[in-house]
C-alpha positions in Angstrom: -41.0 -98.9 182.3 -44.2 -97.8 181.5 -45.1 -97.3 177.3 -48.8 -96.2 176.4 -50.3 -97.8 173.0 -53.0 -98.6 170.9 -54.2 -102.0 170.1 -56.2 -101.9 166.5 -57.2 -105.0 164.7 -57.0 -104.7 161.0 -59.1 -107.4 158.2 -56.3 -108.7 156.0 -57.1 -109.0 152.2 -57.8 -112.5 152.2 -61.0 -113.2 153.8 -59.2 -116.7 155.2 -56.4 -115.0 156.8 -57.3 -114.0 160.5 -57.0 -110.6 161.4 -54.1 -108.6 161.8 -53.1 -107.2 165.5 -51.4 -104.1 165.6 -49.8 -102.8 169.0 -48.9 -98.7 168.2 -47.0 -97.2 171.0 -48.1 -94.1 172.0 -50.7 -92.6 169.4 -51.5 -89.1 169.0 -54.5 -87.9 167.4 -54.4 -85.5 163.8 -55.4 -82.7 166.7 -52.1 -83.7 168.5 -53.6 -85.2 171.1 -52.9 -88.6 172.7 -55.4 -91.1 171.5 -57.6 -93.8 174.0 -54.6 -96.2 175.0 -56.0 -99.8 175.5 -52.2 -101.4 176.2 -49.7 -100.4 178.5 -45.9 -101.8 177.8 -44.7 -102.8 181.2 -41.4 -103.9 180.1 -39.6 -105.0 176.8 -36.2 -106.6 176.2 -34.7 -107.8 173.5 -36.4 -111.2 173.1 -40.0 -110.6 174.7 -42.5 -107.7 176.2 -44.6 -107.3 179.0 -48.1 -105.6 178.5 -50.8 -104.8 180.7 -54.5 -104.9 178.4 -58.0 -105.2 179.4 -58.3 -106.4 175.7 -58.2 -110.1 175.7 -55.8 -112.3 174.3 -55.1 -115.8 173.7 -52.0 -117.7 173.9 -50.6 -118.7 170.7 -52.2 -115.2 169.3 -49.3 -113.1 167.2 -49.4 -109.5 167.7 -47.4 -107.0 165.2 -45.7 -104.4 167.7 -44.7 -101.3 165.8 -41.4 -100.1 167.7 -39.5 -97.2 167.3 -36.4 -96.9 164.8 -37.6 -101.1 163.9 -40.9 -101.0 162.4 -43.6 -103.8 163.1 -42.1 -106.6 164.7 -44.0 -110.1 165.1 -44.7 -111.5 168.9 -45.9 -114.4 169.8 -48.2 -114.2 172.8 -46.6 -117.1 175.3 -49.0 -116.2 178.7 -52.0 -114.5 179.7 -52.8 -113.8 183.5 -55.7 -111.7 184.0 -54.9 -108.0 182.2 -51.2 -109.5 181.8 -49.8 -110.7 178.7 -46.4 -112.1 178.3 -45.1 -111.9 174.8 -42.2 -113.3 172.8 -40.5 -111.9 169.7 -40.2 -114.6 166.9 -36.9 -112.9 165.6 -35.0 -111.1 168.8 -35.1 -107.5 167.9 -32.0 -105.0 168.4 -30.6 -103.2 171.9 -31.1 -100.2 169.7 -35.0 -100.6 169.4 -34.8 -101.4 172.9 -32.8 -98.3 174.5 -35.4 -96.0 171.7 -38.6 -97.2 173.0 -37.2 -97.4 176.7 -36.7 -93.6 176.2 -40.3 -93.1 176.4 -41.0 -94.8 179.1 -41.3 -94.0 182.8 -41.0 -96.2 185.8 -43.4 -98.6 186.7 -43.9 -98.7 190.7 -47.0 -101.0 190.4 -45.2 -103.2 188.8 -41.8 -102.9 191.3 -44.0 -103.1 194.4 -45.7 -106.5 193.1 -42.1 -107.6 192.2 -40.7 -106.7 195.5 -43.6 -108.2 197.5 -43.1 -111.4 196.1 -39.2 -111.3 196.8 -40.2 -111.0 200.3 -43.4 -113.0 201.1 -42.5 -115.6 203.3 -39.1 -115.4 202.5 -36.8 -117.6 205.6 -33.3 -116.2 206.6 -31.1 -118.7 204.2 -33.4 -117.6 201.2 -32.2 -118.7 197.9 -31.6 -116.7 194.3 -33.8 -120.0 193.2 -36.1 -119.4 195.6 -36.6 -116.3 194.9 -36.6 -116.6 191.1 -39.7 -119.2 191.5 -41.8 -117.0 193.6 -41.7 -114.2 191.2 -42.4 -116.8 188.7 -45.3 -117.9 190.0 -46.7 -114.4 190.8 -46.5 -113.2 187.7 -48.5 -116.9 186.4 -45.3 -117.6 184.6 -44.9 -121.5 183.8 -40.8 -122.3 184.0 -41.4 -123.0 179.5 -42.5 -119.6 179.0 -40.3 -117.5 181.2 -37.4 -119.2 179.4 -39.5 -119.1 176.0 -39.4 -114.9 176.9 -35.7 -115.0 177.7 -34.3 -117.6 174.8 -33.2 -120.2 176.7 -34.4 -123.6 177.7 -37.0 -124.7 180.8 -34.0 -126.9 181.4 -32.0 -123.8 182.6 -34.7 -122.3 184.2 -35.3 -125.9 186.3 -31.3 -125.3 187.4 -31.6 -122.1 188.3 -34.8 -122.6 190.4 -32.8 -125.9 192.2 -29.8 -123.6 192.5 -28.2 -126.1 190.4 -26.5 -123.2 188.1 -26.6 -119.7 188.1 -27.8 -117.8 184.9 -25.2 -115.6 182.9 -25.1 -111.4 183.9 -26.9 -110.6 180.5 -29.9 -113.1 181.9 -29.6 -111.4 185.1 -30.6 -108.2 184.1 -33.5 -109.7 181.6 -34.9 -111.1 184.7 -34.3 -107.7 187.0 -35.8 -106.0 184.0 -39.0 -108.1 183.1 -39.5 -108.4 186.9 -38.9 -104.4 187.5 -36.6 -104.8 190.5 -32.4 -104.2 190.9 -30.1 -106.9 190.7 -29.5 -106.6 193.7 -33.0 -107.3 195.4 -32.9 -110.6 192.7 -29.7 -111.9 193.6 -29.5 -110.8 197.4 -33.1 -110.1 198.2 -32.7 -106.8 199.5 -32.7 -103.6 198.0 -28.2 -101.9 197.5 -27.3 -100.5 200.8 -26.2 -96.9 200.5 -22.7 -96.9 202.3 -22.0 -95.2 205.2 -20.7 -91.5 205.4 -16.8 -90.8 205.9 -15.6 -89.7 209.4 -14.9 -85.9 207.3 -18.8 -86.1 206.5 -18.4 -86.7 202.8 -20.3 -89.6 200.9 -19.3 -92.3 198.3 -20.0 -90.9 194.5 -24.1 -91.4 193.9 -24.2 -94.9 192.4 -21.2 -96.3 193.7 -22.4 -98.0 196.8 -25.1 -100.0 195.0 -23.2 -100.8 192.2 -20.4 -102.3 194.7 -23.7 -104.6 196.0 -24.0 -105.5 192.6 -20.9 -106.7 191.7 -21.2 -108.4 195.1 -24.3 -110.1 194.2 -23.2 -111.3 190.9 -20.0 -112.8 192.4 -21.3 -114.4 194.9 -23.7 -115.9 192.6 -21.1 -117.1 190.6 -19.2 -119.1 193.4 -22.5 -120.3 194.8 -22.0 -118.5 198.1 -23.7 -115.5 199.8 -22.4 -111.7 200.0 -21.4 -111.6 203.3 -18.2 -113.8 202.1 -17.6 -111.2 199.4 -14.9 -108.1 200.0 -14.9 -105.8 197.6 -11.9 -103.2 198.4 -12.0 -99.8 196.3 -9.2 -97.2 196.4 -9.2 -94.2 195.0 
């Protein structure tokens, strides 16, 4: 996703308080005309967002994100890594607000070819869903406490997944495909959902169906701690 916004800083009343940091999404001028964007929104889930700024920011800083249908909402900013800054709602904020602001947004192919490079780099043939996880970790700067600071869990779970010591839940799954910006599939598999093959009569699978088979693939075998090639999945229709 890809959400446009302003980043003003406002004096607060008391000359002791520090300023106040205000992240608008998508300002339009009283002509109705977009104003200068300084912040793009890369991604946003329910606990943490991803923004792109040359503005810079410290870690520790709180912003006051103004979301649609939720108002200003306090993030803690967890990471910085160049123009990337990794932030983390102190109160989790609703799907709702989520799905609203996600309707402005379009996709982000910087962000999924960075994602998907990393997913490949040097990858060997037995390549883990830990190994994978760690090198989109560390290409993105993340330490293991603030990736799990961003999805609410502990470092502790992160650690396990890394070691392939446990496999996170299918809600976690997609906050990591999400704040990453590739498919399940390419994080649990580490290839993009296969589109299956034609019928002999020359007539496809429904659109959707053959990647969302991979999925549920994926996810299974990353349940049982084995690989996709020992999952069947058998549809009839």
């Amino acid at each position: 996703m890809r959400i446009e916004g302003r980043l003003e800083t406002r004096p607060q009343g008391d000359r002791r308080t520090a300023p106040r940091r205000e992240l608008h999404l998508r300002l339009t001028s009283i002509a109705g005309q977009r104003a200068v964007s300084n912040v793009m929104v890369l991604d946003l889930s329910q606990t943490g967002v991803l923004l792109q700024t040359s503005t810079r920011l410290a870690a520790g800083e709180t912003l006051q994100i103004n979301l649609p249908h939720a108002g200003f909402q306090a993030a803690e900013v967890v990471w910085t890594s160049g123009e990337f800054v990794g932030c983390h709602f102190e109160q989790p904020i609703s799907s709702a607000a989520v799905s609203a602001a996600r309707l402005r947004s379009g996709p982000s192919a910087a962000m999924r070819s960075v994602s998907r490079a990393a997913i490949g780099s040097g990858a060997p043939a037995d390549d883990s869903f830990g190994a994978r996880l760690r090198r989109l970790r560390s290409q993105y700067n993340l330490s293991q406490s603030a990736l799990a600071k961003l999805l609410n869990v502990s470092k502790l779970s992160v650690w396990k997944w890394e070691r392939d010591d446990a496999h996170p839940r299918r809600a976690t799954v997609t906050a990591l495909a999400n704040l990453f910006a590739v498919s399940e599939s390419e994080l649990l598999t580490g290839t993009p959902a296969q589109p299956a093959a034609s019928a002999e009569t020359g007539s496809g699978a429904p659109e959707g169906l053959a990647e969302l088979v991979e999925e549920c693939k994926a996810r299974i075998a990353a349940h049982l701690g084995t690989t996709t090639d020992k999952v069947d999945i058998s549809v009839s229709l």
